[in-house]
N, CA, C and O atoms as a MOPAC input file, in Angstrom:
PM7 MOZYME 1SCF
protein

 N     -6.57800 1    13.46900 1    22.85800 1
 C     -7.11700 1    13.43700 1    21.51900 1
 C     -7.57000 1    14.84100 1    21.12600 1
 O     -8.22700 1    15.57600 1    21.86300 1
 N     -7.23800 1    15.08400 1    20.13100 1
 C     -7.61100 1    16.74800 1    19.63500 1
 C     -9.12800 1    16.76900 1    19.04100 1
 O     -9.51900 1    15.91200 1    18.24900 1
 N     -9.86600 1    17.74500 1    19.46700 1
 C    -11.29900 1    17.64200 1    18.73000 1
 C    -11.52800 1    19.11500 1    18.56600 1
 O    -11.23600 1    19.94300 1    19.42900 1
 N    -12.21900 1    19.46800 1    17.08400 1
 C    -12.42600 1    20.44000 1    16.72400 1
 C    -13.13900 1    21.30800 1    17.48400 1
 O    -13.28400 1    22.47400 1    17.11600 1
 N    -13.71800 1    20.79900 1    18.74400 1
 C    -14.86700 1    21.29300 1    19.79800 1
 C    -13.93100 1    21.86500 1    21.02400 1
 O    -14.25300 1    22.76100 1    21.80500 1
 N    -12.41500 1    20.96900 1    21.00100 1
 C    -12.04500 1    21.32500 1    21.97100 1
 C    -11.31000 1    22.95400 1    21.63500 1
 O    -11.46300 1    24.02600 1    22.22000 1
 N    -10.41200 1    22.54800 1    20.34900 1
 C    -10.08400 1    23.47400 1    19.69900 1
 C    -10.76100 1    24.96400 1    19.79700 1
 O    -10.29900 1    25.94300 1    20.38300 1
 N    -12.03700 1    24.85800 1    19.02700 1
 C    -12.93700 1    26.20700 1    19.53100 1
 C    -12.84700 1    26.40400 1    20.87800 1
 O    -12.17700 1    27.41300 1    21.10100 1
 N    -13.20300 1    25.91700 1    21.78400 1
 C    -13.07000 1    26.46400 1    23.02000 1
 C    -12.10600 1    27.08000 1    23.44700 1
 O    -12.32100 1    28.15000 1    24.01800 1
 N    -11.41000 1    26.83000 1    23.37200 1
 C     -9.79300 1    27.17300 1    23.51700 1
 C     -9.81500 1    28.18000 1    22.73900 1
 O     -8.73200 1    28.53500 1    23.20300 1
 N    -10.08700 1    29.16000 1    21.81200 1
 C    -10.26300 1    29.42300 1    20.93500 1
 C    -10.96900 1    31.01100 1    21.13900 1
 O    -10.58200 1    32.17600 1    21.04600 1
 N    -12.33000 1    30.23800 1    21.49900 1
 C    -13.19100 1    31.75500 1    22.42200 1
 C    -12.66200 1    31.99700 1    24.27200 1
 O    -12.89400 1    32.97300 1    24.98400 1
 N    -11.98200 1    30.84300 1    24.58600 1
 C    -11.18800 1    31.78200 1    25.76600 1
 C    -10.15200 1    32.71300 1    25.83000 1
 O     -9.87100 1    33.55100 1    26.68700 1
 N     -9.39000 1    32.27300 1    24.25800 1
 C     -8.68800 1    33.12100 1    24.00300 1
 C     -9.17000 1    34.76600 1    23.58000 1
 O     -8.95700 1    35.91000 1    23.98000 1
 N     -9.73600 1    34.25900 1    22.80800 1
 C    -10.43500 1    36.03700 1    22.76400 1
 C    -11.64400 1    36.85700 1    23.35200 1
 O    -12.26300 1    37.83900 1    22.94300 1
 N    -11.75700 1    35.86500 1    24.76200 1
 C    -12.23100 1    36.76800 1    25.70700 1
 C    -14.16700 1    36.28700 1    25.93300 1
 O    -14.98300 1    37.17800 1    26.17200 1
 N    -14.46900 1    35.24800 1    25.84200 1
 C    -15.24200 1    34.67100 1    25.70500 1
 C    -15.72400 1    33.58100 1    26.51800 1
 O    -16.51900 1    32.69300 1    26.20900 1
 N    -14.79400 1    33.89700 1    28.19400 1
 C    -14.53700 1    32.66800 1    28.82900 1
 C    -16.26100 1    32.04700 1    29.14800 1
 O    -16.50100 1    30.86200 1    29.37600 1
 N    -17.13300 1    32.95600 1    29.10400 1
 C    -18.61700 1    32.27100 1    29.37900 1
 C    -19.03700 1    31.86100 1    28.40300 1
 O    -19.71200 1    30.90100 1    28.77400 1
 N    -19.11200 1    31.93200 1    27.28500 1
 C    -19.51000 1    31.10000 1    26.18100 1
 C    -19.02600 1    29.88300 1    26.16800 1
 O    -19.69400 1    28.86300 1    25.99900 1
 N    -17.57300 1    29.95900 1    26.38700 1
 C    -16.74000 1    28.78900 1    26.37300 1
 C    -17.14900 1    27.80600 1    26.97000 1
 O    -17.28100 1    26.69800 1    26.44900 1
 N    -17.53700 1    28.23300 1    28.77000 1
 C    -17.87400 1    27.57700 1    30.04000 1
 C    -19.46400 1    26.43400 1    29.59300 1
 O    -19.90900 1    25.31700 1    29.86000 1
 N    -19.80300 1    27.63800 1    28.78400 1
 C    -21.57800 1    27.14600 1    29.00600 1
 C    -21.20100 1    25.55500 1    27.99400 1
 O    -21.50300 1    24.40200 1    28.30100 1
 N    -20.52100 1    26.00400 1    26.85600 1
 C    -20.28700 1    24.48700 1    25.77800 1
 C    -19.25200 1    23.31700 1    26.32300 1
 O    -19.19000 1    22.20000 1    25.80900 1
 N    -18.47600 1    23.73400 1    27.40800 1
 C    -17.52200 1    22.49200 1    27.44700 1
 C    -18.34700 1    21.70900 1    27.90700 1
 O    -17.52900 1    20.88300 1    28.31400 1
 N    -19.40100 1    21.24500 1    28.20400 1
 C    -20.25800 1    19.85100 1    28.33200 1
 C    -20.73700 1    19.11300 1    26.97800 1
 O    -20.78800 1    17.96500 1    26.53500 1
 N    -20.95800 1    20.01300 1    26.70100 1
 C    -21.31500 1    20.12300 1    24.89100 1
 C    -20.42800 1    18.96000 1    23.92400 1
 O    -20.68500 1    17.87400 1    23.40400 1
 N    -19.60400 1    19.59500 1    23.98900 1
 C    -18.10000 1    19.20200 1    23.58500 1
 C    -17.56900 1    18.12800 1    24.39000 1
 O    -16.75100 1    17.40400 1    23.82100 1
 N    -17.78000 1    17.93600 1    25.27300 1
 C    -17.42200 1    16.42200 1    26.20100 1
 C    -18.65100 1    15.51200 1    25.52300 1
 O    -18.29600 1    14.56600 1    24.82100 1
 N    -19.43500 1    15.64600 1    25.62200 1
 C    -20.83100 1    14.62100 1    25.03700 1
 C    -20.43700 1    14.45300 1    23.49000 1
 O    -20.66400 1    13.30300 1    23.11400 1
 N    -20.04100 1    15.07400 1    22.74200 1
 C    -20.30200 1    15.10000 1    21.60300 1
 C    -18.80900 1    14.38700 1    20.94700 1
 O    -18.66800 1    13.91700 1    19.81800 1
 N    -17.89800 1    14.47100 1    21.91700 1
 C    -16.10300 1    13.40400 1    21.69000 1
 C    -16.64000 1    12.19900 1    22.01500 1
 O    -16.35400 1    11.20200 1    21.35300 1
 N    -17.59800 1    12.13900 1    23.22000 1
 C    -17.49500 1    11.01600 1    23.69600 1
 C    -18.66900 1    10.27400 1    22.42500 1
 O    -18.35700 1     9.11800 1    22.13900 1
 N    -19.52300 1    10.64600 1    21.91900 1
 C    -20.01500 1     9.70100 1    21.28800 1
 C    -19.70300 1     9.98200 1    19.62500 1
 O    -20.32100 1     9.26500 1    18.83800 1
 N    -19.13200 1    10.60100 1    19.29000 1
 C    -18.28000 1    10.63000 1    18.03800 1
 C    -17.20700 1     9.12200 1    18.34700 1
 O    -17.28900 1     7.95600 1    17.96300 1
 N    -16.18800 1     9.90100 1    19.26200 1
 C    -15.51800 1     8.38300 1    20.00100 1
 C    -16.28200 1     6.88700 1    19.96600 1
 O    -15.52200 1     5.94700 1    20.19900 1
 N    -17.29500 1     6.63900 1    19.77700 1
 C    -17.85900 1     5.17800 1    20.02100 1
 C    -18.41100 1     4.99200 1    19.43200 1
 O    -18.82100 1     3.83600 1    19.53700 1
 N    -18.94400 1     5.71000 1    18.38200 1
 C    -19.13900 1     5.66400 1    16.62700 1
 C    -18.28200 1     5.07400 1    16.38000 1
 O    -18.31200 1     3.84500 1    16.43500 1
 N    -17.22000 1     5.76300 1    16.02100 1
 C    -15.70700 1     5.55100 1    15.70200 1
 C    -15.63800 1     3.83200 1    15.64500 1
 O    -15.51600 1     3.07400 1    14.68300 1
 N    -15.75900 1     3.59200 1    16.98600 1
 C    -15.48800 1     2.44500 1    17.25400 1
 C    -15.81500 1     1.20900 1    17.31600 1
 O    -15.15200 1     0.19300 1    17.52300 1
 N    -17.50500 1     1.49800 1    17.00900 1
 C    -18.46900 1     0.47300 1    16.15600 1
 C    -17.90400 1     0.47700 1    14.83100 1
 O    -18.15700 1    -0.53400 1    14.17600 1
 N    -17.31400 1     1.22100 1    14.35900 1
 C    -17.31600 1     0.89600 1    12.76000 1
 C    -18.57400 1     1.45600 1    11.69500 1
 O    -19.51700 1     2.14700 1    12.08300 1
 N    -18.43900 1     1.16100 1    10.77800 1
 C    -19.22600 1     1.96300 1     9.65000 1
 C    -20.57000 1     1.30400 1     9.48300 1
 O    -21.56900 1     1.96100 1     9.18800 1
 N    -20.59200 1    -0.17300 1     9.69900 1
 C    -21.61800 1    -0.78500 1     9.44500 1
 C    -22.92200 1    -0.42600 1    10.57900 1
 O    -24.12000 1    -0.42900 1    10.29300 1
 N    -22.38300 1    -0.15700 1    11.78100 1
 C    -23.38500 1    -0.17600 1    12.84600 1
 C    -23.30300 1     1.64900 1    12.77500 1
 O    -24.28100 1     2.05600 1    13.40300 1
 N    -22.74900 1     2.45000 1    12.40900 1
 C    -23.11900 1     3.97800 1    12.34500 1
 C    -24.33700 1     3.91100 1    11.01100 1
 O    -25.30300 1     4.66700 1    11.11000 1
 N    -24.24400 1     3.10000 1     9.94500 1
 C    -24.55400 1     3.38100 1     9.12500 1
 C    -26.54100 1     2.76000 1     9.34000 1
 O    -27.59000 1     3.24400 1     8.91300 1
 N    -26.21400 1     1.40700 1    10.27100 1
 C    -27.31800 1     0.85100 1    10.86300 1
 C    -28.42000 1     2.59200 1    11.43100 1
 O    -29.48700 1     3.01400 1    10.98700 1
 N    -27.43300 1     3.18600 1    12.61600 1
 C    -28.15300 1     4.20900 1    13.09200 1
 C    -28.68200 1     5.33500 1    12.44800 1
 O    -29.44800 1     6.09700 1    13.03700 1
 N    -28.32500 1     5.50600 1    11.24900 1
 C    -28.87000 1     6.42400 1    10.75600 1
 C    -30.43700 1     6.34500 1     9.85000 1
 O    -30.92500 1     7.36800 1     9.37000 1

């Protein structure tokens, strides 16, 4: 699945940034994974959480 988080990363390794990169890929794993299960409740129960 493509995520704009993964994207950046990929992104600042490319231009030389591999520790910045390193420190966020947890970041970016936490943040697919519960975007992902938002997603998947649906609108009514995202909309509950807010």
């Amino acid at each position: 699945m493509w995520s704009p988080g993964a994207y950046r990363l990929g992104n600042a390794k490319g231009c030389g940034h591999q520790r910045v990169a390193e420190m966020n890929e947890q970041v970016v794993v936490n943040l697919d994974r519960m975007i992902t299960e938002l997603e998947a409740d649906g609108p009514q129960e995202a909309a509950d959480a807010g």
